[in-house]
PyMOL CGO cylinders between C-alpha atoms (Angstrom):
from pymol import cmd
from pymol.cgo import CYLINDER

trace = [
    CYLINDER, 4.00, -27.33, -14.49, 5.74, -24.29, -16.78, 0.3, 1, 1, 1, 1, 1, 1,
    CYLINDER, 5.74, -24.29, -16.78, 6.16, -21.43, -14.02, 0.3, 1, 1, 1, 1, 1, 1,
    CYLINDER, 6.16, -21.43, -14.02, 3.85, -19.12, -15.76, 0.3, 1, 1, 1, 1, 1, 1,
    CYLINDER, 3.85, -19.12, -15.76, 1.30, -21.88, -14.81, 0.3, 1, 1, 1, 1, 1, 1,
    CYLINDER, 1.30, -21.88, -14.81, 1.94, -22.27, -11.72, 0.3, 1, 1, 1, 1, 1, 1,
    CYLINDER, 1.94, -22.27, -11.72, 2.16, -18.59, -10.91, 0.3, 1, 1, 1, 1, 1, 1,
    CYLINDER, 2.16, -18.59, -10.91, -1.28, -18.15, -12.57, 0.3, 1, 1, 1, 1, 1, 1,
    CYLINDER, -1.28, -18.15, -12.57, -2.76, -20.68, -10.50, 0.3, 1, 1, 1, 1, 1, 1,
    CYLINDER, -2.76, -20.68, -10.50, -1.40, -19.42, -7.61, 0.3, 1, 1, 1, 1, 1, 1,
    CYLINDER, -1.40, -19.42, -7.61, -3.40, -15.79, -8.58, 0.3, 1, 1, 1, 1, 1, 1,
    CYLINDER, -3.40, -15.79, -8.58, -6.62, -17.68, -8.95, 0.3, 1, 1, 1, 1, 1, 1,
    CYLINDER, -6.62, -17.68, -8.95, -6.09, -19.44, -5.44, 0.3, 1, 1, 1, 1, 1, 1,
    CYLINDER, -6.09, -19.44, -5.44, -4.84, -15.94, -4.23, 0.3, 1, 1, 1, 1, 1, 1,
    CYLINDER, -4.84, -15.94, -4.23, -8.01, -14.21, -5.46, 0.3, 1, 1, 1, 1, 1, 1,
    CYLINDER, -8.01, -14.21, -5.46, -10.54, -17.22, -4.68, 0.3, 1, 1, 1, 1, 1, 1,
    CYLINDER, -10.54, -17.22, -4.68, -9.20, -18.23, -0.93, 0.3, 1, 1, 1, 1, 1, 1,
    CYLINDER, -9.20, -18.23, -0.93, -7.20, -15.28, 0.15, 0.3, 1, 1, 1, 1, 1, 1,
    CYLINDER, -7.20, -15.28, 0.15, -9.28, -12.65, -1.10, 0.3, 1, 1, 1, 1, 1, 1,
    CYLINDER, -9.28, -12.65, -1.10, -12.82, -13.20, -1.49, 0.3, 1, 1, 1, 1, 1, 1,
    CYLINDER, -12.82, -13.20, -1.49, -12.86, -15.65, 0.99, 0.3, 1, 1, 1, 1, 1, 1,
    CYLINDER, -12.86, -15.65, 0.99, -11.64, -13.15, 3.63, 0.3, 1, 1, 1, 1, 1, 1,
    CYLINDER, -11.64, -13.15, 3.63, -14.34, -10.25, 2.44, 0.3, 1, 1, 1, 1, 1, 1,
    CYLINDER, -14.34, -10.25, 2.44, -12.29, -8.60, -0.53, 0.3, 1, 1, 1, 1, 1, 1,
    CYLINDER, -12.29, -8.60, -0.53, -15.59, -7.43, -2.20, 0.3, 1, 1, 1, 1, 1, 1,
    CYLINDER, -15.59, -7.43, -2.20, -15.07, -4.58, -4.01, 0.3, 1, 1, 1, 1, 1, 1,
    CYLINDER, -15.07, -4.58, -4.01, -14.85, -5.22, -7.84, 0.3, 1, 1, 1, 1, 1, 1,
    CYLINDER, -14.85, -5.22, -7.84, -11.98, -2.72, -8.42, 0.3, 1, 1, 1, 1, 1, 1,
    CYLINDER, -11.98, -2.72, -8.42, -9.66, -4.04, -5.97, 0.3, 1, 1, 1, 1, 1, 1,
    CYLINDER, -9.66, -4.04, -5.97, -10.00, -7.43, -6.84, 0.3, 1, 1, 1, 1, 1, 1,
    CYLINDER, -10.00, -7.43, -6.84, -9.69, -6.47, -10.81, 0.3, 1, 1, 1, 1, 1, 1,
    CYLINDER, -9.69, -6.47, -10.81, -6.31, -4.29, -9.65, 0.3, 1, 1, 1, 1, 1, 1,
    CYLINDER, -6.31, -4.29, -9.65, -5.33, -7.52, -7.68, 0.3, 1, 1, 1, 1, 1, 1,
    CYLINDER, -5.33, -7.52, -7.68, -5.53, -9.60, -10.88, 0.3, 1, 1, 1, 1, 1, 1,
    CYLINDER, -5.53, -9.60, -10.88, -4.05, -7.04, -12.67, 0.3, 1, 1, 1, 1, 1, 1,
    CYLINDER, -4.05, -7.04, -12.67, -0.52, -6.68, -11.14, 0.3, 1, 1, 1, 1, 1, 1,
    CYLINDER, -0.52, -6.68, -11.14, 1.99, -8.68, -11.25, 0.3, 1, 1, 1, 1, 1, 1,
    CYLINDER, 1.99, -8.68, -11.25, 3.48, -9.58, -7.78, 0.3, 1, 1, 1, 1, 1, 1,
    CYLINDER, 3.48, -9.58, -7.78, 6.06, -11.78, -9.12, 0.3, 1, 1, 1, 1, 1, 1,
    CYLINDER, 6.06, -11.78, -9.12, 7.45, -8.60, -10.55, 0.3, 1, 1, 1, 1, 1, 1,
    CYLINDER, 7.45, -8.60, -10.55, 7.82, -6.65, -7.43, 0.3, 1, 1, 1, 1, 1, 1,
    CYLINDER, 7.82, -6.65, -7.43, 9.75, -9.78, -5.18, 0.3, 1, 1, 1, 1, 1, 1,
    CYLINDER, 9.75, -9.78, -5.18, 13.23, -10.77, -5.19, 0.3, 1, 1, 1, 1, 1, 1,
    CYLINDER, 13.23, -10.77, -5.19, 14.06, -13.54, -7.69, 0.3, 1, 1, 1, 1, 1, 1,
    CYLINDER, 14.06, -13.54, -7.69, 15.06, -16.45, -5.01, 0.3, 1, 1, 1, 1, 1, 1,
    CYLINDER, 15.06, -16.45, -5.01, 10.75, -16.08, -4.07, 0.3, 1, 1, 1, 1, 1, 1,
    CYLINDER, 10.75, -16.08, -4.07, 9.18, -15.49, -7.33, 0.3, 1, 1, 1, 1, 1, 1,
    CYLINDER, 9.18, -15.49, -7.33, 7.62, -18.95, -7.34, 0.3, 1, 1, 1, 1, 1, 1,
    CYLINDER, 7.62, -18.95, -7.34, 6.16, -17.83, -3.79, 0.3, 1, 1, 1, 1, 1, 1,
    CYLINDER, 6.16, -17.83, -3.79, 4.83, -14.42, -5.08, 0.3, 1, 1, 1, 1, 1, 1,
    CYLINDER, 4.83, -14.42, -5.08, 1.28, -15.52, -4.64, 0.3, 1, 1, 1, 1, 1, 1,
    CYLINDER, 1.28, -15.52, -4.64, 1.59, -16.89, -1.15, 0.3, 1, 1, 1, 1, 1, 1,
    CYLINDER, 1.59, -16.89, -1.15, -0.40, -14.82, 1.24, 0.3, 1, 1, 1, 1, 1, 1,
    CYLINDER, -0.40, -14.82, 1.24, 2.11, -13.47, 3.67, 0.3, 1, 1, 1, 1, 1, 1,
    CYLINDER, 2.11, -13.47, 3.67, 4.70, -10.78, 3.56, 0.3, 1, 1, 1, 1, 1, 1,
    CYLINDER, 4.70, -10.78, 3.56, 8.03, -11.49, 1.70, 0.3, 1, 1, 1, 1, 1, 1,
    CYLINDER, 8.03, -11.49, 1.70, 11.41, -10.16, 2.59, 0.3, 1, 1, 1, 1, 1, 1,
    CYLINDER, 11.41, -10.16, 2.59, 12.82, -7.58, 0.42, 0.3, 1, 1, 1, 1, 1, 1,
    CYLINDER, 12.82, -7.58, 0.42, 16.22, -5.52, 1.10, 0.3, 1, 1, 1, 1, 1, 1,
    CYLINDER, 16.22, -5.52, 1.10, 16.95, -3.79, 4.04, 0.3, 1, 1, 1, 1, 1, 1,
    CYLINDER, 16.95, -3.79, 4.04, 14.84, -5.57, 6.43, 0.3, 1, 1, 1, 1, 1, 1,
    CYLINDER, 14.84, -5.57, 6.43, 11.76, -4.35, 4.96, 0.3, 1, 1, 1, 1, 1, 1,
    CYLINDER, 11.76, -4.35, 4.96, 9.08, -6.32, 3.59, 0.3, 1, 1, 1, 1, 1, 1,
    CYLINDER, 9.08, -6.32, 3.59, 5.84, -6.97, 1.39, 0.3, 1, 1, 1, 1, 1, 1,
    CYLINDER, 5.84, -6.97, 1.39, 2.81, -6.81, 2.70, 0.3, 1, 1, 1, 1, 1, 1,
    CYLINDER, 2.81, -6.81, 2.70, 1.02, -9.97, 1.80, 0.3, 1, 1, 1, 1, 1, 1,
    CYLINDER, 1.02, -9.97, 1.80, -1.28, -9.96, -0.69, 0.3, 1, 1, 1, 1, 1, 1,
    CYLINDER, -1.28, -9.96, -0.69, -4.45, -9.52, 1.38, 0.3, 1, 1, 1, 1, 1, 1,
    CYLINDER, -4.45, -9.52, 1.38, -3.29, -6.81, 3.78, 0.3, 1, 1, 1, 1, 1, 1,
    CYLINDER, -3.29, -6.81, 3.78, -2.64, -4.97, 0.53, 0.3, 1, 1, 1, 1, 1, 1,
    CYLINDER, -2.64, -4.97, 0.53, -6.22, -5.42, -0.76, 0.3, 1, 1, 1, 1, 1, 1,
    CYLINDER, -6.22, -5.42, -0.76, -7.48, -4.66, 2.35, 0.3, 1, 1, 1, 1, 1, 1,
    CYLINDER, -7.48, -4.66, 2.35, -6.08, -1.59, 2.61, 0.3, 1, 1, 1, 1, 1, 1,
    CYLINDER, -6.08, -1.59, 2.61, -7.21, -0.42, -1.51, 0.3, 1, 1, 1, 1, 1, 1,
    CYLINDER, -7.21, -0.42, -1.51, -10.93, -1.77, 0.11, 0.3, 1, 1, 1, 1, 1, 1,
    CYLINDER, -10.93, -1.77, 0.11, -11.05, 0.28, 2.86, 0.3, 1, 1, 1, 1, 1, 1,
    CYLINDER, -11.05, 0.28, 2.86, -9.27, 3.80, 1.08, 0.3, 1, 1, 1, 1, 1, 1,
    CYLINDER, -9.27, 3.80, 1.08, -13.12, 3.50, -0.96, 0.3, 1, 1, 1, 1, 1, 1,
    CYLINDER, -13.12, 3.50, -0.96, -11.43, 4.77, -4.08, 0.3, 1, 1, 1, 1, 1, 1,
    CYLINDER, -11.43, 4.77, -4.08, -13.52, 5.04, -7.56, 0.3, 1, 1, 1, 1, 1, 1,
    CYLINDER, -13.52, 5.04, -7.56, -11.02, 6.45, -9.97, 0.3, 1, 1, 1, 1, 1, 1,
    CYLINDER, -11.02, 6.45, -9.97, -10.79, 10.27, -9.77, 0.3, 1, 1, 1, 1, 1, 1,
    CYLINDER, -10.79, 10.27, -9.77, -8.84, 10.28, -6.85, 0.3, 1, 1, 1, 1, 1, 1,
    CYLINDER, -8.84, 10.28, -6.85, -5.38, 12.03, -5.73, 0.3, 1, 1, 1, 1, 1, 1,
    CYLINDER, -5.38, 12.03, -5.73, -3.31, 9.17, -3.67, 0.3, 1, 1, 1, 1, 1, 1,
    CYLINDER, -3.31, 9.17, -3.67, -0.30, 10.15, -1.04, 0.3, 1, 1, 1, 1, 1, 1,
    CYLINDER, -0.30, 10.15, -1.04, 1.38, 6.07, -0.24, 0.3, 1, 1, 1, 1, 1, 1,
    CYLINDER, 1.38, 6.07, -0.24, 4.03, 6.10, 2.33, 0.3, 1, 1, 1, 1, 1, 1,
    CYLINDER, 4.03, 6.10, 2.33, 6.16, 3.49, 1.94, 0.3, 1, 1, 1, 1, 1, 1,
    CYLINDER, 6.16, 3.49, 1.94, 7.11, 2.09, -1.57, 0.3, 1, 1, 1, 1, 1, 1,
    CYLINDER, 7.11, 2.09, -1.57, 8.97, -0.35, -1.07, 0.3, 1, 1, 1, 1, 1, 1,
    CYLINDER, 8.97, -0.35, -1.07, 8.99, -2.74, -4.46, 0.3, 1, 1, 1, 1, 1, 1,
    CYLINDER, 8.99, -2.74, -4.46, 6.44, -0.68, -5.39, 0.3, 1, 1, 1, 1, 1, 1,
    CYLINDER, 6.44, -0.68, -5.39, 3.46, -3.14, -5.48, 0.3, 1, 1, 1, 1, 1, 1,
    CYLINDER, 3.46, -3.14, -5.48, 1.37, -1.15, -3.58, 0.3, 1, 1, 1, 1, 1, 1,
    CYLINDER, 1.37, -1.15, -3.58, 1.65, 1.58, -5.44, 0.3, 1, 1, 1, 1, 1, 1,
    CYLINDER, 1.65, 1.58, -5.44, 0.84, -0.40, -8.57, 0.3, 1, 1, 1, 1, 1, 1,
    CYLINDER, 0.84, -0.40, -8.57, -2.36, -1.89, -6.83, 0.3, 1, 1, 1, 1, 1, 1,
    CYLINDER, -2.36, -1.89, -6.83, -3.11, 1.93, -6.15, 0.3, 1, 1, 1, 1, 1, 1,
    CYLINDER, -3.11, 1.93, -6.15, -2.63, 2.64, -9.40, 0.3, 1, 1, 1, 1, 1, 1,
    CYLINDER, -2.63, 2.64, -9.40, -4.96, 0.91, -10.91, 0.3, 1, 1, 1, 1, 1, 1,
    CYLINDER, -4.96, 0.91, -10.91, -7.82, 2.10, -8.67, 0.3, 1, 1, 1, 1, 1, 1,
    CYLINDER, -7.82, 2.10, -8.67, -6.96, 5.70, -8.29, 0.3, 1, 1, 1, 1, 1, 1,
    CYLINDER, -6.96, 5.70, -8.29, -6.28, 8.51, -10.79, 0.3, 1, 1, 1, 1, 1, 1,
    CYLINDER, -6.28, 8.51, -10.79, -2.83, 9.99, -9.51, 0.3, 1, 1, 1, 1, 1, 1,
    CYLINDER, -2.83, 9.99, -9.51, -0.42, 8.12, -6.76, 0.3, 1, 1, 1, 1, 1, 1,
    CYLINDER, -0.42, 8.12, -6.76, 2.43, 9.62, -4.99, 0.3, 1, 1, 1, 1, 1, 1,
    CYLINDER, 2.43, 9.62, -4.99, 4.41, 7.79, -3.45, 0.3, 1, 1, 1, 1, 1, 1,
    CYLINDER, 4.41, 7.79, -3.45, 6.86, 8.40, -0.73, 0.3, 1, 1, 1, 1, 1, 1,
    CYLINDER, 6.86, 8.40, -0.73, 10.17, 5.75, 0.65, 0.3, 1, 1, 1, 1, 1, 1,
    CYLINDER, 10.17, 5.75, 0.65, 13.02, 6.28, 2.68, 0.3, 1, 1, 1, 1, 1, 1,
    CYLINDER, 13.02, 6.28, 2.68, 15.29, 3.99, 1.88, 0.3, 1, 1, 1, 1, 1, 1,
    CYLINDER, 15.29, 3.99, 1.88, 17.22, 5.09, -1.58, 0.3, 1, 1, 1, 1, 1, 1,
    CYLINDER, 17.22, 5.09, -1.58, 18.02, 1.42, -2.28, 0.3, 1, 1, 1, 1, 1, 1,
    CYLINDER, 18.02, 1.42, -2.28, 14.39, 0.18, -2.34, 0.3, 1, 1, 1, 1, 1, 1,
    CYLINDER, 14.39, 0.18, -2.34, 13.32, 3.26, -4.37, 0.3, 1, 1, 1, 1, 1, 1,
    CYLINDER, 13.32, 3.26, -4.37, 16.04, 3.25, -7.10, 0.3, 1, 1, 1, 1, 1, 1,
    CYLINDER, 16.04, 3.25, -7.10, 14.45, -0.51, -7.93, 0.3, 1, 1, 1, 1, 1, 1,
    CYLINDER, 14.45, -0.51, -7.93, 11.06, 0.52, -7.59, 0.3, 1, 1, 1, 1, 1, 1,
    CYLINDER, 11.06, 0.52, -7.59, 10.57, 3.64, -9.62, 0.3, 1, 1, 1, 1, 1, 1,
    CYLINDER, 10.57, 3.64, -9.62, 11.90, 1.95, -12.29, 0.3, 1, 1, 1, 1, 1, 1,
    CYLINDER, 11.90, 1.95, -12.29, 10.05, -1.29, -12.00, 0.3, 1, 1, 1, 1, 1, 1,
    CYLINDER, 10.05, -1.29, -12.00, 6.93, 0.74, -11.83, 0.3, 1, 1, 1, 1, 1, 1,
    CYLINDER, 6.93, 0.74, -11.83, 8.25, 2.50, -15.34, 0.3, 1, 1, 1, 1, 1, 1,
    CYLINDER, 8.25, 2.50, -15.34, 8.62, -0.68, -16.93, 0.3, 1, 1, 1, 1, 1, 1,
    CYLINDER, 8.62, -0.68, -16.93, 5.76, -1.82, -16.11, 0.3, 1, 1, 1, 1, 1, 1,
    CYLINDER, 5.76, -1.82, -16.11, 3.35, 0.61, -17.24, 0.3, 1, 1, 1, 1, 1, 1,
    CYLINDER, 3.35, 0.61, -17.24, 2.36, 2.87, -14.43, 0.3, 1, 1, 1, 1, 1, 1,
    CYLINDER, 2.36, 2.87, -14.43, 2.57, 5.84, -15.66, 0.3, 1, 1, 1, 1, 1, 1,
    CYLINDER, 2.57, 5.84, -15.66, 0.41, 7.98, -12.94, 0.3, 1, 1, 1, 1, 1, 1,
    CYLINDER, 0.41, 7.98, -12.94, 2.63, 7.05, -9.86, 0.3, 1, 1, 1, 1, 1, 1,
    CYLINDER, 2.63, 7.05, -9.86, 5.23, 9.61, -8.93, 0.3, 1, 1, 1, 1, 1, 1,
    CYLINDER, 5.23, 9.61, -8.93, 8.22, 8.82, -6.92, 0.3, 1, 1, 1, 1, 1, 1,
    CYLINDER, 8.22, 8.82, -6.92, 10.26, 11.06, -4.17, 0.3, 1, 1, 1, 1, 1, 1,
    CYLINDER, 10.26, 11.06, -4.17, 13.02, 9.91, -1.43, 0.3, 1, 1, 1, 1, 1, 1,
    CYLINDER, 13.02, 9.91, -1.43, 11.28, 11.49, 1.78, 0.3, 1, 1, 1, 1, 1, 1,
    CYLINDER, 11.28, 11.49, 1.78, 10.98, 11.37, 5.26, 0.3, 1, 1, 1, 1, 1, 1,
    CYLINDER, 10.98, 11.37, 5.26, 7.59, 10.06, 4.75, 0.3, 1, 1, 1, 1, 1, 1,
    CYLINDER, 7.59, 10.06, 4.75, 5.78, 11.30, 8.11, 0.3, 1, 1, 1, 1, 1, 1,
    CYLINDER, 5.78, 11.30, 8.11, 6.22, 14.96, 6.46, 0.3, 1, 1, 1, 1, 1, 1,
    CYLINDER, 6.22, 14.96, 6.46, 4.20, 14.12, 3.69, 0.3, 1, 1, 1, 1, 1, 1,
    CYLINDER, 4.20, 14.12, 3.69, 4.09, 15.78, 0.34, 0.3, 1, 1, 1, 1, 1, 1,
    CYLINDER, 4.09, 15.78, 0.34, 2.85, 19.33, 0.82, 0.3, 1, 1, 1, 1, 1, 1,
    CYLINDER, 2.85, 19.33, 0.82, 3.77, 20.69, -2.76, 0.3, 1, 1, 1, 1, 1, 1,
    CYLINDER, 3.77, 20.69, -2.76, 1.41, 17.85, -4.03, 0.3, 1, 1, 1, 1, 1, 1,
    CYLINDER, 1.41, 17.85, -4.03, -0.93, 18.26, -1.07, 0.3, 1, 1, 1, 1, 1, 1,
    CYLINDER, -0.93, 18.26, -1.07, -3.83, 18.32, -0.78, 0.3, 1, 1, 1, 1, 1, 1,
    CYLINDER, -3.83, 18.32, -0.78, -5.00, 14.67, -1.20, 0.3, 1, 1, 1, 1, 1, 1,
    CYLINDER, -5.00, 14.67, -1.20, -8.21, 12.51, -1.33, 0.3, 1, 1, 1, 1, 1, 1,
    CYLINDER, -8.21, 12.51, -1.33, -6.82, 9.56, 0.53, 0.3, 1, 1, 1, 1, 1, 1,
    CYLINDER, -6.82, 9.56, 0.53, -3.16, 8.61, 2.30, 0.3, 1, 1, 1, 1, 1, 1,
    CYLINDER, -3.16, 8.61, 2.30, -2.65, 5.30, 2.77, 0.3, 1, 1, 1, 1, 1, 1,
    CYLINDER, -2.65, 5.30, 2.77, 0.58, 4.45, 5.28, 0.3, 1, 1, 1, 1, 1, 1,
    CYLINDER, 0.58, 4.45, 5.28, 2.35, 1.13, 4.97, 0.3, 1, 1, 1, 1, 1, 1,
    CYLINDER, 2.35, 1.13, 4.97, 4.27, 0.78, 7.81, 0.3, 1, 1, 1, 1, 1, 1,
    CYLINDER, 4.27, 0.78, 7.81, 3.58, 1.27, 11.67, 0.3, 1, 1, 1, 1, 1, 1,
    CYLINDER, 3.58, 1.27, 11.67, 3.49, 4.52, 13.54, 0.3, 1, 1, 1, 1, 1, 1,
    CYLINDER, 3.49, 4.52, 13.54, 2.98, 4.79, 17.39, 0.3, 1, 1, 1, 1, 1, 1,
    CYLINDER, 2.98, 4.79, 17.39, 0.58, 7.96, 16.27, 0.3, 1, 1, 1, 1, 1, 1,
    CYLINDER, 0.58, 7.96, 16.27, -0.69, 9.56, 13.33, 0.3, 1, 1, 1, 1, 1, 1,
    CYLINDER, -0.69, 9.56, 13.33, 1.85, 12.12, 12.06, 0.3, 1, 1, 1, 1, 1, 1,
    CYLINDER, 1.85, 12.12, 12.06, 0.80, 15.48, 12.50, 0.3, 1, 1, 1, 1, 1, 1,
    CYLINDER, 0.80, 15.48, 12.50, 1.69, 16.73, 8.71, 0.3, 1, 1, 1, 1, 1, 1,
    CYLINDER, 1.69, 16.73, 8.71, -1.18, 14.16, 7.11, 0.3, 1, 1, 1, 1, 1, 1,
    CYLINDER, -1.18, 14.16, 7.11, -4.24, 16.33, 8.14, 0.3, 1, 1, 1, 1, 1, 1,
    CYLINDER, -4.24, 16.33, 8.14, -3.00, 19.23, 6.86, 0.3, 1, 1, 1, 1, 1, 1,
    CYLINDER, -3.00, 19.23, 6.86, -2.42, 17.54, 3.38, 0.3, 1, 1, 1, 1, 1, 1,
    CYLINDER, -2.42, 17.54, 3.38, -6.05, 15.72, 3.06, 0.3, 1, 1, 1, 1, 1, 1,
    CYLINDER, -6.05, 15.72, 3.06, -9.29, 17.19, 1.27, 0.3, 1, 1, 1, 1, 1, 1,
    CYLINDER, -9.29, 17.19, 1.27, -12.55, 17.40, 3.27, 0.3, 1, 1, 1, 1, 1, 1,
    CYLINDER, -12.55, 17.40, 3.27, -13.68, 13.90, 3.69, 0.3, 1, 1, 1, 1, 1, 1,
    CYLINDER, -13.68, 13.90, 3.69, -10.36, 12.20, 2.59, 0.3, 1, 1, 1, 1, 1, 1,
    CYLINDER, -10.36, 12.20, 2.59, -9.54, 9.43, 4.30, 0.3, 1, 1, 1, 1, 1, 1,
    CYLINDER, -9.54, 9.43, 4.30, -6.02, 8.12, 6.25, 0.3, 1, 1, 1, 1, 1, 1,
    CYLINDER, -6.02, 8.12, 6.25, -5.29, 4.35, 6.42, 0.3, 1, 1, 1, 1, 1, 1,
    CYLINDER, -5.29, 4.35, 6.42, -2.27, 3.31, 8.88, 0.3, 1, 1, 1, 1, 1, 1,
    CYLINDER, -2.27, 3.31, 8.88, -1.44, 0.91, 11.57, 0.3, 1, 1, 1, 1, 1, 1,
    CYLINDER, -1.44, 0.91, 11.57, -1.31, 2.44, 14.61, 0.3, 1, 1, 1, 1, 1, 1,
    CYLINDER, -1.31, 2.44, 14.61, 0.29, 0.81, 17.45, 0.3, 1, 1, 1, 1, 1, 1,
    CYLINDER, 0.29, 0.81, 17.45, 3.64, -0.74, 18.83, 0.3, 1, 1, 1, 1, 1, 1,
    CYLINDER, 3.64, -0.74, 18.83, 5.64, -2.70, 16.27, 0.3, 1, 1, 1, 1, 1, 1,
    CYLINDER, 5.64, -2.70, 16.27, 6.70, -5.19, 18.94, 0.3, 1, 1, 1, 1, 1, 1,
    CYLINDER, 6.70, -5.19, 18.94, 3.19, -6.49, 19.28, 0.3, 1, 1, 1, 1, 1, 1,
    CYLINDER, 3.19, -6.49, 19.28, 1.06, -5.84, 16.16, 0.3, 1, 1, 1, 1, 1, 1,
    CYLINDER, 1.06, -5.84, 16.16, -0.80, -2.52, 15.59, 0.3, 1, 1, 1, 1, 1, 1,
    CYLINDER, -0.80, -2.52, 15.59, -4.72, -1.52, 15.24, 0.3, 1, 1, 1, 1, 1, 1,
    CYLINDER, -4.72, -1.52, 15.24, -5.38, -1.02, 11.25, 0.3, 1, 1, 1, 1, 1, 1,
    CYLINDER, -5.38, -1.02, 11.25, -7.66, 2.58, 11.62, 0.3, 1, 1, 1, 1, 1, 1,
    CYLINDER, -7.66, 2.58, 11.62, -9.45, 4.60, 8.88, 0.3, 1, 1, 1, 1, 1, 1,
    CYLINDER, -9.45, 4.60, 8.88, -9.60, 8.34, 10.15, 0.3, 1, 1, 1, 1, 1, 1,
    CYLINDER, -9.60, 8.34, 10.15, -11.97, 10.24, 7.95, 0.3, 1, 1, 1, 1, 1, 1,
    CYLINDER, -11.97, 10.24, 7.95, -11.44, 14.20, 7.64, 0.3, 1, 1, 1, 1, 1, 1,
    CYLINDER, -11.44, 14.20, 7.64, -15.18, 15.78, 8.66, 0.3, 1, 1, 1, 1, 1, 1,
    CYLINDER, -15.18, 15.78, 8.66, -14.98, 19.78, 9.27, 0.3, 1, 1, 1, 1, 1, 1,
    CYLINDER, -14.98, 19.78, 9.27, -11.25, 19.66, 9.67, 0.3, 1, 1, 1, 1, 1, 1,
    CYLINDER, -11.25, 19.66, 9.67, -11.32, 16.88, 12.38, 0.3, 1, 1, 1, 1, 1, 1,
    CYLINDER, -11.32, 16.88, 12.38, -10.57, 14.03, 11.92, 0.3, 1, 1, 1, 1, 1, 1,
    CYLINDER, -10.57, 14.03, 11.92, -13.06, 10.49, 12.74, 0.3, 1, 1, 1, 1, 1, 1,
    CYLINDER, -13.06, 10.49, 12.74, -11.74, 7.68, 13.94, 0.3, 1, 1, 1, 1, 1, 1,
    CYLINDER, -11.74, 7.68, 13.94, -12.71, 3.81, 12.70, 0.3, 1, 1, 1, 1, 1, 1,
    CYLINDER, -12.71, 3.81, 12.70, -10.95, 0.66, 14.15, 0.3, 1, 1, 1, 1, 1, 1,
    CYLINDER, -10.95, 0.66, 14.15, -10.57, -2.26, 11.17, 0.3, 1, 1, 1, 1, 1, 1,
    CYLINDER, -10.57, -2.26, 11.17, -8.84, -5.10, 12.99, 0.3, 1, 1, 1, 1, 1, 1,
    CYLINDER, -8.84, -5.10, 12.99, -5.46, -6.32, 13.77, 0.3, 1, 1, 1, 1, 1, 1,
    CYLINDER, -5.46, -6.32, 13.77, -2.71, -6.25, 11.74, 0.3, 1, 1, 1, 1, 1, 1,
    CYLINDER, -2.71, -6.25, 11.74, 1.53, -6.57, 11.58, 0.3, 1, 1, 1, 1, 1, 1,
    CYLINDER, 1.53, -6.57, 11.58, 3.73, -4.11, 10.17, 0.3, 1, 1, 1, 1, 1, 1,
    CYLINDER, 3.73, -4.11, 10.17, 7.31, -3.20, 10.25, 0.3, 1, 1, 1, 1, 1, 1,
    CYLINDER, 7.31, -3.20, 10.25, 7.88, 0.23, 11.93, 0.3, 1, 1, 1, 1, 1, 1,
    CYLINDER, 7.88, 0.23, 11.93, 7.52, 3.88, 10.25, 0.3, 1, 1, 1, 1, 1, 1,
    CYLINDER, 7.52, 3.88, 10.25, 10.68, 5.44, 10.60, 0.3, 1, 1, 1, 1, 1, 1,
    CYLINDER, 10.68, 5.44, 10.60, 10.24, 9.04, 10.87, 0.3, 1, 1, 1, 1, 1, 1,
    CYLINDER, 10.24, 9.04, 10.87, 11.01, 12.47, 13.19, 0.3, 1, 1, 1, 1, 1, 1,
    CYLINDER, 11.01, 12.47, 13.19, 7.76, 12.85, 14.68, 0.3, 1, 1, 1, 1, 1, 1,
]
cmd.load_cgo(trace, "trace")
C-alpha cells in the first residue's frame, strides 16, 4: 500500500472509530478533522503513525495531543465560525490548524522558540492564513488582542491563570486541564456569565504541564 493510502485509510479509521465512535458529533469538527493534515504537523520518523490516536513526541519533550483529545476540545469550545480564538500552546501547530478551520481568527501563543519557528511556518505553508503567532509566556495571555470568544489551553495548569478572564467576552468560554500533571488532570469548560466565571467538569484527561509564572 502507496503511503498516501495508507495514511488516508488511517483518517477514515481515525474519523469512523476514534471519533464518532467516542461522541465527536459536531459536523464542523469532524469536517476540520478531515481537513488537516496531521502527517504534516509530526516529525518524519512517525508520519506513517500520524493517524494513530494517541499523542506523539515532538521536540523538547512536548507532545501532540492525539487526535481525539484535539476534537474534543474544538467540540466542547461550541464554535460556529465568527469567532475570535486565544490557543495556548502551539506546538506543531495542529491545533491551531483544527481551530482554524472552525473559527474566524486564532491566536496562538508557545513558549518554546524551537517549536514555534517550525510551526508558524508550517501553518504558512499550509494555508492558514487567519492564525497569528507570538513567543509568550502563555498564562499572560494576549491582552493587545484581547478580548476573546473562546481560549482553549493545551497543556496542564494546577489553576486557571488569572489573566484569561480578563481577556474573554461575556459568555466566552475557557477549555484547560486542570489538575496535577503527575496524575492526569480534570478537562473543565468555565463559561464567563456576568463577569464570573461557571464551572463544567468534561472527564479525565493527560497533559504535559503549562509552564508559566502564575
Amino acid at each position: 500500500m502507496a503511503v498516501s493510502d495508507h495514511l488516508a485509510a488511517s483518517k477514515l479509521r481515525m474519523l469512523e472509530k476514534h471519533l464518532k465512535a467516542r461522541g465527536i458529533s459536531d459536523e464542523r469538527v469532524l469536517a476540520a478533522m478531515q481537513r488537516v493534515p496531521r502527517e504534516e504537523f509530526v516529525p518524519g520518523p512517525l508520519r506513517s503513525h500520524a493517524y494513530d490516536d494517541r499523542a506523539l513526541p515532538v521536540e523538547l519533550g512536548q507532545t501532540i495531543s492525539q487526535p481525539y483529545t484535539v476534537a474534543f476540545m474544538a467540540q466542547a469550545a461550541q464554535l460556529h465560525g465568527d469567532e475570535r480564538v486565544l490557543e495556548i500552546g502551539t506546538g506543531t501547530g495542529y491545533g491551531a490548524a483544527v481551530l482554524a478551520c472552525l473559527a474566524k481568527e486564532v491566536f496562538t501563543i508557545e513558549r518554546w522558540p524551537a517549536l514555534l519557528e517550525t510551526a508558524t511556518p508550517r501553518l504558512n505553508r499550509l494555508g492558514f492564513e487567519n492564525v497569528c503567532t507570538k513567543l509568550e509566556d502563555g498564562s499572560l495571555g494576549w491582552a493587545e488582542q484581547s478580548p476573546f470568544d473562546v481560549i482553549v489551553v493545551t497543556a496542564a495548569a494546577e489553576r486557571l491563570p488569572a489573566a484569561f478572564l480578563n481577556q474573554l467576552t461575556e459568555g466566552g468560554r475557557i477549555i484547560i486541564p486542570i489538575g496535577d500533571s503527575g496524575s492526569g488532570q480534570t478537562m473543565i469548560r468555565f463559561t464567563r456569565q456576568y463577569g464570573e466565571l461557571r464551572e463544567e467538569s468534561l472527564g479525565r484527561f493527560s497533559f504535559v504541564p503549562l509552564v508559566c509564572d502564575l
